[in-house]
C-alpha positions in Angstrom: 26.4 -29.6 44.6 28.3 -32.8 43.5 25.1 -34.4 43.3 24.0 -31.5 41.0 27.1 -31.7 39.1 26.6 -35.0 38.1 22.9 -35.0 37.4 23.7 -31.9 34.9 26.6 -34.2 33.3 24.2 -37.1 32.4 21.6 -34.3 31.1 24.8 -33.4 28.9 25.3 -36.6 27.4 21.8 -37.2 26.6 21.8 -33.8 25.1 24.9 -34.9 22.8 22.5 -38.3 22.1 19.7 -36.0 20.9 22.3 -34.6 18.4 23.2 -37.6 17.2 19.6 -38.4 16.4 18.8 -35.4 15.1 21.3 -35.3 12.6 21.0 -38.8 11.9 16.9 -37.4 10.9 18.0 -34.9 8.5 20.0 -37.7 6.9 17.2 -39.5 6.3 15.2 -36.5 5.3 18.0 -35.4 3.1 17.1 -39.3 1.8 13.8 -38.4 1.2 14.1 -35.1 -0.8 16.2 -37.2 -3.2 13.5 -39.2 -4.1 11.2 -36.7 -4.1 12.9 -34.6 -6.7 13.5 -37.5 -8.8 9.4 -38.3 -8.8 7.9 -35.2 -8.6 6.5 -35.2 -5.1 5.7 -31.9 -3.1 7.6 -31.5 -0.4 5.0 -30.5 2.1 1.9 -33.6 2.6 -0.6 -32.4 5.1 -1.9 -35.8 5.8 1.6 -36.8 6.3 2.3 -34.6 8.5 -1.2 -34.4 10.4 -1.2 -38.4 11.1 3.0 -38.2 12.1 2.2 -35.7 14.5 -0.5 -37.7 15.9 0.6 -40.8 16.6 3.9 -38.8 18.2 1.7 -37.1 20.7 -0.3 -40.7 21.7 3.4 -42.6 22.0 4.7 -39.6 23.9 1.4 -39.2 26.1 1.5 -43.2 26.8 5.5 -42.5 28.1 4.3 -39.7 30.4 5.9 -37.1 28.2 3.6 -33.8 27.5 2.8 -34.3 24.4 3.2 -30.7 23.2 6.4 -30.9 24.0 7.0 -33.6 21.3 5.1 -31.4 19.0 6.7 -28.9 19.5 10.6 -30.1 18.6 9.0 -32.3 15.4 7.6 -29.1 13.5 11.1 -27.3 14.2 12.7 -30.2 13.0 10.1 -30.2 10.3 10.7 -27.1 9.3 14.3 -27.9 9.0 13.3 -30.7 6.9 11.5 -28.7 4.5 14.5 -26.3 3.9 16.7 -28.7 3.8 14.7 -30.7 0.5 15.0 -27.3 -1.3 18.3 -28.0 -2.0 17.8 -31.0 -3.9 15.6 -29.0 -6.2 12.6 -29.6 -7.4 11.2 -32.1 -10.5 10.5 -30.2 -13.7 6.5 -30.1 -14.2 6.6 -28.9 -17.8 9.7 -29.6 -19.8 8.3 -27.6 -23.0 8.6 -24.4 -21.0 12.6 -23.6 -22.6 12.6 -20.1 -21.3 11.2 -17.7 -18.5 11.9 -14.2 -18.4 11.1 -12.5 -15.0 10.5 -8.6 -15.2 12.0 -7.5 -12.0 13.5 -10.7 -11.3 16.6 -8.9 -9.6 14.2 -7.9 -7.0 13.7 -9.8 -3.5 10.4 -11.1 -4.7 11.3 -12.0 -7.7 14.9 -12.8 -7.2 13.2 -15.9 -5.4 10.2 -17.3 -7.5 13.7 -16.8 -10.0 16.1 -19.3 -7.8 12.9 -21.4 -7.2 12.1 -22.1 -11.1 16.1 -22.6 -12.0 15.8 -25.1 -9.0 13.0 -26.3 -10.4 15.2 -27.5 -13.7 14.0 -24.0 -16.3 15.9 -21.7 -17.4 15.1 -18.5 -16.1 16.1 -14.7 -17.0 15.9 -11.4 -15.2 14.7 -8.4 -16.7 15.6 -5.6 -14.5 14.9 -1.8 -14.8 18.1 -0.7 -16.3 17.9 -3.5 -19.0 14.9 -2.2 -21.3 17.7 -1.2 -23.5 18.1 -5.3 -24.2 14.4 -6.1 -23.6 14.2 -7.4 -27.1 17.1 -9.9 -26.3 15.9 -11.2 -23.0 12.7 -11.5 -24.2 13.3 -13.5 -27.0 11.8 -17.0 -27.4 10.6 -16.8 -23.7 7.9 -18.7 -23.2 6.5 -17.0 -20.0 6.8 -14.1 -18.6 6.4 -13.1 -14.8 6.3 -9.4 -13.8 7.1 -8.5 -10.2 7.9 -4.7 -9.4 6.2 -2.2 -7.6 2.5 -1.6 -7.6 3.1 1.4 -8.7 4.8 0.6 -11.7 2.9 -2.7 -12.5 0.6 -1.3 -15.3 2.8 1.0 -16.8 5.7 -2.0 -17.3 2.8 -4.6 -18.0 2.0 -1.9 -20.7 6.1 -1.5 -21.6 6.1 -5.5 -22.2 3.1 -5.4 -25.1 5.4 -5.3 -27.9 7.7 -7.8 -27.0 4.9 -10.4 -26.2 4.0 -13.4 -28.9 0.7 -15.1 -28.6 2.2 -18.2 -27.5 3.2 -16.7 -24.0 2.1 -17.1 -20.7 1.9 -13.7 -19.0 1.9 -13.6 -15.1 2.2 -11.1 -12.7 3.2 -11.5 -9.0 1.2 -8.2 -7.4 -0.6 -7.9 -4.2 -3.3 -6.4 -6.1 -5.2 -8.5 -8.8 -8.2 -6.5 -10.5 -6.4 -3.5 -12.2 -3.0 -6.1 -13.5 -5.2 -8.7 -14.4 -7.3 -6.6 -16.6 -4.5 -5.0 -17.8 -2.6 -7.9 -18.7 -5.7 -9.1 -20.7 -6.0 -5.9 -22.3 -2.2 -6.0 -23.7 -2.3 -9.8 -24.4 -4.4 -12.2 -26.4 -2.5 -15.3 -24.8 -2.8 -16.9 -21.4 -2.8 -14.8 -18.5 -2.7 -15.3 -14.6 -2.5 -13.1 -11.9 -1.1 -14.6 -8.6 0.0 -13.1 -5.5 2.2 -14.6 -3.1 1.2 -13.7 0.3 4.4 -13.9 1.9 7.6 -12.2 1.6 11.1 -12.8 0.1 12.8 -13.7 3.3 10.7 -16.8 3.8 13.3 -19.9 4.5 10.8 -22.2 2.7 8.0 -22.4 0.8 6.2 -25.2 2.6 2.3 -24.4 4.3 3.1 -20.5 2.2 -0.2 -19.4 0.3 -0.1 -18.4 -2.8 -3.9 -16.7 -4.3 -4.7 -17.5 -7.8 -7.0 -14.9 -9.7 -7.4 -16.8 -13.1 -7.3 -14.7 -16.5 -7.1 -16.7 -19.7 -7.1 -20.0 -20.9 -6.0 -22.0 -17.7 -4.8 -25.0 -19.6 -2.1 -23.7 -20.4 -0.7 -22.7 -17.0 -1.7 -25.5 -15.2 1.8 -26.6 -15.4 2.5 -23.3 -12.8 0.3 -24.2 -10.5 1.6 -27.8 -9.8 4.6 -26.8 -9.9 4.4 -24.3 -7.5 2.3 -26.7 -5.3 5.4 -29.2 -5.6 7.5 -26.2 -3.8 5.2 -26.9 -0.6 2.9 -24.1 -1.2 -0.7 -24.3 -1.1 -2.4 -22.6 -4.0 -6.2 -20.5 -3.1 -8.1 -19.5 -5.4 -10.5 -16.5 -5.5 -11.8 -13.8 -8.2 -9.8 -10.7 -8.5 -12.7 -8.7 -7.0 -12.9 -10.6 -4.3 -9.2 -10.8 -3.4 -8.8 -6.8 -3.7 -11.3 -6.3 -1.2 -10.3 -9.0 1.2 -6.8 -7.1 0.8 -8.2 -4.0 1.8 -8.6 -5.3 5.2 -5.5 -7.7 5.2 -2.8 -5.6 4.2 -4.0 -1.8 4.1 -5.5 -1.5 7.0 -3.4 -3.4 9.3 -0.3 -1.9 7.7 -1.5 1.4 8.0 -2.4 0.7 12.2 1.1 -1.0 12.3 2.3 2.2 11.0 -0.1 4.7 13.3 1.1 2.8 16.4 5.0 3.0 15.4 4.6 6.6 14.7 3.2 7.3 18.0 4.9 5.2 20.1 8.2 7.4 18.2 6.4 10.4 19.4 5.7 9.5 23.3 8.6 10.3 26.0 9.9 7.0 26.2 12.7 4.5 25.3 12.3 1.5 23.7 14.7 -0.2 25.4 12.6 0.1 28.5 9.7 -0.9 27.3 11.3 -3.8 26.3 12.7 -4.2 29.6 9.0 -4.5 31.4 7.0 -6.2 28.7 5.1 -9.3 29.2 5.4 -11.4 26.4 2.7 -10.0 24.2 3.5 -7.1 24.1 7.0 -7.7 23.3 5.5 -9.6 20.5 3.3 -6.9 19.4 6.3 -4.2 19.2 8.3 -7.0 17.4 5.5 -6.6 14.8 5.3 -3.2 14.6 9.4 -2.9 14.7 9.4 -5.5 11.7 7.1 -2.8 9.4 9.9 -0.4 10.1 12.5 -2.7 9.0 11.1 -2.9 5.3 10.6 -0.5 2.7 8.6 2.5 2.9 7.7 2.6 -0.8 6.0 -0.8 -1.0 3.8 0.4 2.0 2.9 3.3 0.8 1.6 1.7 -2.8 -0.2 -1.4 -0.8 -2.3 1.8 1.6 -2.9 4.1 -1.2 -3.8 1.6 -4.0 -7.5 2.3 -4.5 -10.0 4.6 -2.7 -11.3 2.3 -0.6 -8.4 1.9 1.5 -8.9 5.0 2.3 -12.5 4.9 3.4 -12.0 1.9 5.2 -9.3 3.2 7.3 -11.4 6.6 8.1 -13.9 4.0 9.6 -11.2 2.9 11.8 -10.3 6.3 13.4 -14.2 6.3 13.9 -13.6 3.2 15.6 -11.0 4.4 17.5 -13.2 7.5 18.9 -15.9 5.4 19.4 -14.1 3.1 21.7 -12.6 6.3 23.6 -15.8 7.6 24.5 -16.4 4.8 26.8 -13.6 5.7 28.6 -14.1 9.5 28.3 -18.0 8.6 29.6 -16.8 6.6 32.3 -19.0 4.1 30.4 -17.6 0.4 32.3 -20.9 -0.8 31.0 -21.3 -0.1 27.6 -17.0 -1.2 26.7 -18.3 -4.5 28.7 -21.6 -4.6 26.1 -19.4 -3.9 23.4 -16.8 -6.2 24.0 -18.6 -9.1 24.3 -20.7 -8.3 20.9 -16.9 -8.0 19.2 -16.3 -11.7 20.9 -19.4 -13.2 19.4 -18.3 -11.9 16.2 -15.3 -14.0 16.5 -17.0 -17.0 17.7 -15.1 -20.0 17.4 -12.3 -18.3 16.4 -11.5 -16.5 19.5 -10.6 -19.9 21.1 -8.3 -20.7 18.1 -6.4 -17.7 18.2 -5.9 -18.2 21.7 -4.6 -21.3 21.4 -2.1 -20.1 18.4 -1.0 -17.2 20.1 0.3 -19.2 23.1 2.5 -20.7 21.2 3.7 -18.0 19.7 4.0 -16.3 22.8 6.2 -19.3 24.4 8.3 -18.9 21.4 8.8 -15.7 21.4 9.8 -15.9 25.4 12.1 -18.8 24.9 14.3 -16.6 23.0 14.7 -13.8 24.7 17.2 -12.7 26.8 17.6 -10.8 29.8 20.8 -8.5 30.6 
């Protein structure tokens, strides 16, 4: 035991040493969001990082030290890092922009592309729903304006705003749906328009490696400015038609929220406590009841308007619960052979993919099992 003892005391002091280095890390990387605010650099380099990381894991594997390990603790401190330049704000892109007005900018969405653009040097306005009464004022002289409220209320408030809007404006909205804003927008405005949807939510800690979709509108010159600047934030901008992006959506957001939300429901309905599930899970599936528990922690309303936005949602999900019947008759059938058949058909599908997910998921799953905690 004394031997113990004093094995576990020099493990302490190197722990206190890895302190000091790390802190000594984020003082450099405090360093280097400096400069990068003061020359307009993003804050997120994928080269950078890519060729860092490598030459980590060859130094480390040449030391006999795994070099996922090494990985590992870099992109936590990385992470760090990237929160940490935030607060040094960001270079302004387009100093001719004097005003933005953000409709629903009291809003979690909203409140944070607002604190993003004031960080980024603009001035910046809120237009919440209980200040219509002062529209007129708030609106004044803006040069862009962002809407970001509920889907259900996007196209009667992008409707609300036509009077108040000057040719010379940008007019952006912030929706997870694109085709019915976008033409709305165009429809109300003769100046630029641009539909983007951020597809992540408020209670990000960063906006480094976050995508951001791009559906473009009307005359793109002149919100090229947005773009970068949003790029300089870390995020990486895609861009797609808005067509294309409403369908993709279908499958990306209604029906995996709605399955989210069928599993919930029936787990709530089964004779069983959650804690004791928890209790006997393997990893996995504590990780898949952490994603169905975080649906549950957010708000009904912006679920409900995501699943029932358009038709197709609807017809899509009905394919699942054919799905779903399907795949029980095998079982029903005492059909081992054909749920074999079946399953490897699915796995061609996913080809290549399967091995990356695979490899994602395991550390996910590691995470995930690192921080729990047994009673």
């Amino acid at each position: 035991m004394d031997a113990l003892k004093d094995i576990r005391k020099e493990i302490d002091s190197l722990d206190q040493e890895l302190i000091e280095i790390f802190a000594k890390r984020l003082a450099l990387v405090k360093k280097v969001g400096e400069i990068k605010h003061q020359q307009g650099l993003p804050i997120y380099v994928p080269e950078r990082e890519a060729d860092m990381l490598q030459a980590r894991r060859e130094e480390a594997q040449r030391k006999g030290v795994p070099p996922d390990l090494i990985e590992d603790v870099l992109r936590r401190l990385m992470r760090e890092s990237y929160v940490s330049e935030n607060h040094h704000g960001f270079k302004t892109v387009n100093p001719e922009i004097k005003k933005i007005v953000i409709v629903g900018g009291k809003g979690k969405l909203g409140g944070l592309f607002l604190r993003y653009l004031r960080l980024s040097g603009y001035q910046v306005e809120a237009l919440g729903s209980e200040d219509w009464g002062r529209a007129a004022e708030i609106l004044r002289g803006a040069d862009v304006v962002i809407v970001c409220v509920p889907i259900a209320k996007t196209l009667q408030t992008i409707e609300r705003l036509q009077p108040y809007l000057a040719e010379n404006m940008l007019l952006a909205d912030l929706t997870s749906v694109k085709c019915q804003p976008l033409q709305k927008m165009l429809e109300v405005h003769r100046g630029a328009v641009l539909g983007l949807h951020p597809m992540f939510g408020p209670d990000i800690a960063s906006m480094a490696k976050q995508v951001v979709v791009r559906c473009d509108g009307r005359y793109p010159e002149h919100y090229q400015w947005l773009l970068e600047q949003i790029e300089m934030w870390g995020a990486r901008i895609y861009c797609t038609d808005a067509a294309e992006h409403d369908q993709n959506m279908t499958y990306i957001q209604a029906l995996r929220h709605f399955a989210t939300f069928a599993n919930g429901l029936h787990l709530s309905k089964q004779p069983v406590k959650l804690s004791k599930l928890l209790a006997l899970s393997s990893p996995i599936y504590r990780l898949e009841l952490a994603m169905i528990g975080r649906l549950f922690a957010q708000d009904a309303e912006l679920y409900a308007d995501i699943i029932m936005d358009k038709p197709e949602n609807l017809a899509v999900i009905e394919s699942l619960k054919q799905s779903y019947e399907e795949s029980l008759k095998f079982f029903e059938n005492g059909d081992r052979e054909g749920f074999i058949k079946t399953f490897n058909q699915v796995r061609e599908w996913f080809g290549e993919y399967s091995d990356l997910f695979m490899q994602e998921s395991r550390h996910l799953l590691q995470q995930a099992n690192d921080k729990r905690q047994h009673s």
